[in-house]
C-alpha positions in Angstrom: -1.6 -12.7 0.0 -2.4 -13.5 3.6 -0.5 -15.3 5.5 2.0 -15.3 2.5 5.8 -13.9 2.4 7.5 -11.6 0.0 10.8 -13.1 -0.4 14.0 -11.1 -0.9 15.3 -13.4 -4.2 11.7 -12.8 -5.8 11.7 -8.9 -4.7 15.0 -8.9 -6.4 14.6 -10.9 -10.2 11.0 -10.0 -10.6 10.3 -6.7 -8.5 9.0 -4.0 -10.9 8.2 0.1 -10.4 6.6 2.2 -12.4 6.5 5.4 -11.8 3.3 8.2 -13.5 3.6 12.2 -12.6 1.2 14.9 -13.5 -1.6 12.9 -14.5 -4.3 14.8 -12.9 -7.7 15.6 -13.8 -10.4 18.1 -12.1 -13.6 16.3 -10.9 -15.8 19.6 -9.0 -13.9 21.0 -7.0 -11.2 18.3 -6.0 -8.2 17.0 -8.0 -8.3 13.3 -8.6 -5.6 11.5 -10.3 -6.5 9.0 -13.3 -6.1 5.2 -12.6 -5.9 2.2 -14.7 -8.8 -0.2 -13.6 -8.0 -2.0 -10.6 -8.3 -5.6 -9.3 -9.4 -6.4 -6.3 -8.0 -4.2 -3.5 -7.5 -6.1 0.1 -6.4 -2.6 2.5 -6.6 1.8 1.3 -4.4 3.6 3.4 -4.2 7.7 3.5 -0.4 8.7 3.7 0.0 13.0 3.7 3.4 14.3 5.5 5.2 17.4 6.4 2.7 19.5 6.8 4.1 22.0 9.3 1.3 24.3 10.1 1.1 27.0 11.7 -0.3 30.7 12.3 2.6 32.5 10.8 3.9 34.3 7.4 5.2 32.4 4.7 8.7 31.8 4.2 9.9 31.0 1.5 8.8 27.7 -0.2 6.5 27.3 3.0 3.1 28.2 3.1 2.7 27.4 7.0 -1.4 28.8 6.9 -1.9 27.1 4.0 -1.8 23.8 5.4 -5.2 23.3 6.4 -7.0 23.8 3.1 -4.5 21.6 1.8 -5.3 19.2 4.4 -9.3 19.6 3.7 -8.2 18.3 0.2 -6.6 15.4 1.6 -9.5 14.4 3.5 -11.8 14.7 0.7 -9.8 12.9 -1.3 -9.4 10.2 1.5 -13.1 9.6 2.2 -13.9 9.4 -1.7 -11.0 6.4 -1.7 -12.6 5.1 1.4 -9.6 4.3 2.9 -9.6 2.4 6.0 -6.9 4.3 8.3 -4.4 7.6 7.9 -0.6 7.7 8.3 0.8 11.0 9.4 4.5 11.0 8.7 5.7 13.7 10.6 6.5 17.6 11.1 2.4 17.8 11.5 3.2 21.4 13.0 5.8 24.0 13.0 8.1 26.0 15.5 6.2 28.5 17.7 7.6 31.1 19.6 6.0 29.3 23.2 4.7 26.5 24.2 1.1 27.5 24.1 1.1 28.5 20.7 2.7 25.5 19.3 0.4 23.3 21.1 -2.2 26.1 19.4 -1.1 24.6 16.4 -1.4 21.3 16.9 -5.0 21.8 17.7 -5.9 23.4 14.9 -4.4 21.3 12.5 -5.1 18.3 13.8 -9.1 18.8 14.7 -10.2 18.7 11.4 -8.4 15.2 10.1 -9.6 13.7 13.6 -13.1 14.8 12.7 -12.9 13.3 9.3 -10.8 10.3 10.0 -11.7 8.0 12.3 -8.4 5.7 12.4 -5.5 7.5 12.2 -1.7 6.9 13.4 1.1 9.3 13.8 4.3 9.2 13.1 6.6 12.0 15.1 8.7 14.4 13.4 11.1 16.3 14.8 8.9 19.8 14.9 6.3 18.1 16.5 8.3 17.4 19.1 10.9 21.3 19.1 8.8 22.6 22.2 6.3 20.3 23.1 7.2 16.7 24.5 6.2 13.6 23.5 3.9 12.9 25.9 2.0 16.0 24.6 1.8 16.3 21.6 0.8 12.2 21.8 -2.2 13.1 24.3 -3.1 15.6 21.8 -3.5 13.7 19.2 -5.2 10.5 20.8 -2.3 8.2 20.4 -0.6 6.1 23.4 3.0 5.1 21.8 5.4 7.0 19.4 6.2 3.5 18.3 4.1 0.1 17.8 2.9 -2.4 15.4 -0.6 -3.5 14.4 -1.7 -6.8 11.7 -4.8 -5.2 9.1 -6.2 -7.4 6.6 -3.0 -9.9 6.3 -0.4 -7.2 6.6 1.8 -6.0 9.7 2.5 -2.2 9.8 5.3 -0.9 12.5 5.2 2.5 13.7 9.0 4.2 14.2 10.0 6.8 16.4 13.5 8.1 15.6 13.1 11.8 17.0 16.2 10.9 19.7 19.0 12.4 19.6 22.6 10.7 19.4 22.8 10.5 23.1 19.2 8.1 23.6 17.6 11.5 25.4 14.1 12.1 23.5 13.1 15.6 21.6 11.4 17.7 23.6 11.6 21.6 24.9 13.9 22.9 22.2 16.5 20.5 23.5 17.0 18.8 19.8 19.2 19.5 16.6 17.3 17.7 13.3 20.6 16.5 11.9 21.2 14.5 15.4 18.4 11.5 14.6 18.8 8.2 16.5 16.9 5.1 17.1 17.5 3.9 20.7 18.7 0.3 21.3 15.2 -0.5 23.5 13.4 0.3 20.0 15.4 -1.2 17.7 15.1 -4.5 20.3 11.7 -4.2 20.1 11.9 -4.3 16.3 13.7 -7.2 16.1 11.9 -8.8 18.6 8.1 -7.6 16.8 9.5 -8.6 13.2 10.2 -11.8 15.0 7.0 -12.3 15.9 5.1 -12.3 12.6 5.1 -14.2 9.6 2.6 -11.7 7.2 4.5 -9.3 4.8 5.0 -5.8 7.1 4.8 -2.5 6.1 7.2 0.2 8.1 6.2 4.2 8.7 9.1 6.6 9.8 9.5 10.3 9.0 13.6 10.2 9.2 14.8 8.4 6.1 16.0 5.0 6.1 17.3 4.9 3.0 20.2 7.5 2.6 23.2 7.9 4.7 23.4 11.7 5.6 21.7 14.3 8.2 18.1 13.2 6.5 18.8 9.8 8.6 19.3 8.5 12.4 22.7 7.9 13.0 22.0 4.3 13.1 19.9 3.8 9.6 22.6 1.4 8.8 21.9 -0.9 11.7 18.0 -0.8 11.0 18.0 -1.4 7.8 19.9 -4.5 8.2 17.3 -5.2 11.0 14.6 -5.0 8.3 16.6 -6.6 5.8 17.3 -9.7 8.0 13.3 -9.9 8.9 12.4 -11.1 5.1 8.9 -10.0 5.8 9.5 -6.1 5.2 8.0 -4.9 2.0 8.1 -1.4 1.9 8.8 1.5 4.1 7.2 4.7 3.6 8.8 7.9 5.0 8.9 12.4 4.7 11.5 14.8 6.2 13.2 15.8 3.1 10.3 16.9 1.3 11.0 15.9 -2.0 9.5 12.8 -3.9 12.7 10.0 -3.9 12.6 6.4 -4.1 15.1 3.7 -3.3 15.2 -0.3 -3.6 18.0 -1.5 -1.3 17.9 -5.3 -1.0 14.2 -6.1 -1.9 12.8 -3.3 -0.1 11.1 -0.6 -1.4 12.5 3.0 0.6 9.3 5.8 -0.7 10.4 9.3 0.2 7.0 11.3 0.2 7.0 15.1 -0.9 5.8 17.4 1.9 2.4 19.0 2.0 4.1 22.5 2.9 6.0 23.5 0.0 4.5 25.7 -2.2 1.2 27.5 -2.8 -2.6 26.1 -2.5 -4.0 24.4 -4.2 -1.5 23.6 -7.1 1.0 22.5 -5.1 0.0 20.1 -2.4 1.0 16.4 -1.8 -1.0 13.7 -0.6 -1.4 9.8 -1.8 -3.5 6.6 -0.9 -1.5 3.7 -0.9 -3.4 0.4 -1.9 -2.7 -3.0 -1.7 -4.2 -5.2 -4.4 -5.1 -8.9 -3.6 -2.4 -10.0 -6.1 0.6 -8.4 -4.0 0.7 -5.6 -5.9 1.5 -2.0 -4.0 0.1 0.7 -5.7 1.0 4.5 -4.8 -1.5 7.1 -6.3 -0.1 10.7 -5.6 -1.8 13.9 -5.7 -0.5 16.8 -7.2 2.9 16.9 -6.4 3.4 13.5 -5.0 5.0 11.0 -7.3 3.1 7.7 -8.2 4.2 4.1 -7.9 3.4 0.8 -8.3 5.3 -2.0 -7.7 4.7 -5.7 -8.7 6.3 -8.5 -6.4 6.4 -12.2 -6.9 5.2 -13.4 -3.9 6.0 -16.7 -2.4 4.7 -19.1 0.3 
């Protein structure tokens, strides 16, 4: 598929998904999820989101200390699969009650998947950015830009940052509402102008959803999606923030909702998947435990 285009008539007649839950098996001490045999796969990326760690009680659905054993699963998981970089979707921490705690947090969580993972890229929720800034939390975890795009292995993936709120001001020191998402016009001019720029099938990472129309989304999903739409070289865009496992196709682009790593007790119920991308075009979502698993067959064109 290098070099070659998705286009949005073939995602539409002959796109396919095909969606397998609960088919886990215990291998040791890890859970690994049963595959069909697979062709020849050109790129193995680690997706895990939501984790929301932190040093405090549970509440609720939220395990907040439970996070990092779940993560240690992940990373097992991820090195078995060899897969050649991570994507962190967002909410990578919790709330804290000050500043140095939360960046506390942020350390503890994130040492052990640095150690583990050599290439990773984060996207930024909108807890990892309550108390902290940007800047911060972005030195912390070894990353220069809270949005950018990179070509692997015939593919283009784009980093988004939509932690803005209505008014273009970034999240940062508890100065934020969640429901109040926003991609800036400077970003979504870069967009246009990076999805201008390529001509290999491109991959999109954002932990606001895309795909819906309510306080999940940036004010202006609308507008992007018809950015993305309007590209023809956007495949899929893979995203977290409402927890749950969803899926929407809207105009030849797959929109994959991941279910958060927080909810619910260890070990049973963490989320995780590796995303692989067969030579053939096909995308191929394995999820663990809780996540959802997809695959989905394009026609690809020249």
């Amino acid at each position: 598929m290098h070099g070659s285009i998705v286009g949005r008539r073939a995602f539409l007649q002959a796109g396919a998904i095909f969606m397998a839950g609960g088919m886990l098996h215990q291998e040791g001490s890890s859970w690994l999820q049963a595959a069909p045999a697979e062709q020849a796969i050109n790129i193995r990326i680690g997706l895990l989101t939501d984790l929301h760690y932190a040093d405090k009680p549970t509440r609720g659905n939220r395990y907040y200390r439970e996070s990092l054993p779940k993560l240690n699963e992940a990373i097992e998981a991820f090195q078995k699969a060899q897969i050649e970089f991570a994507v962190e979707l967002g909410d990578l921490i919790d709330s804290a009650s000050s500043l140095q705690e939360e960046q506390g947090f942020l350390k503890a969580i994130n040492t052990p998947l640095a150690k583990a993972i050599r290439h990773r890229h984060y996207v930024l929720g909108n807890h990892c950015v309550e108390r902290l800034t940007k800047e911060e939390f972005l030195g912390e975890v070894e990353q220069a830009r809270s949005y950018y795009a990179f070509d692997h292995n015939g593919y283009h993936i784009i980093i988004l940052d939509a932690c803005f709120r209505g008014d273009g001001v970034p999240y940062g020191r508890k100065n934020s509402d969640w429901k109040d998402a926003f991609i800036p016009p400077e970003e979504v001019d870069w967009l246009k102008e990076d999805l201008r720029g390529t001509n290999l099938p491109t991959l999109v990472f954002v932990h606001q959803r895309l795909d819906v129309n309510n306080h999940y989304a940036p004010r202006n999903a609308a507008e992007v999606r018809t950015v993305l739409e309007s590209s023809e070289r956007v495949i899929a865009v893979f995203q977290g923030h409402s927890h749950a496992n969803d899926y929407h196709e809207i105009n030849g682009i797959h929109y994959c909702t991941l279910a958060a790593m927080i909810e619910g007790a260890a070990p049973d119920h963490n989320s995780y998947s590796i995303l692989k991308i067969h030579t053939d075009g096909t995308l191929q979502v394995t999820g663990f435990r809780k996540q959802a698993s997809y695959t989905w067959k394009n026609a690809v064109v020249d």
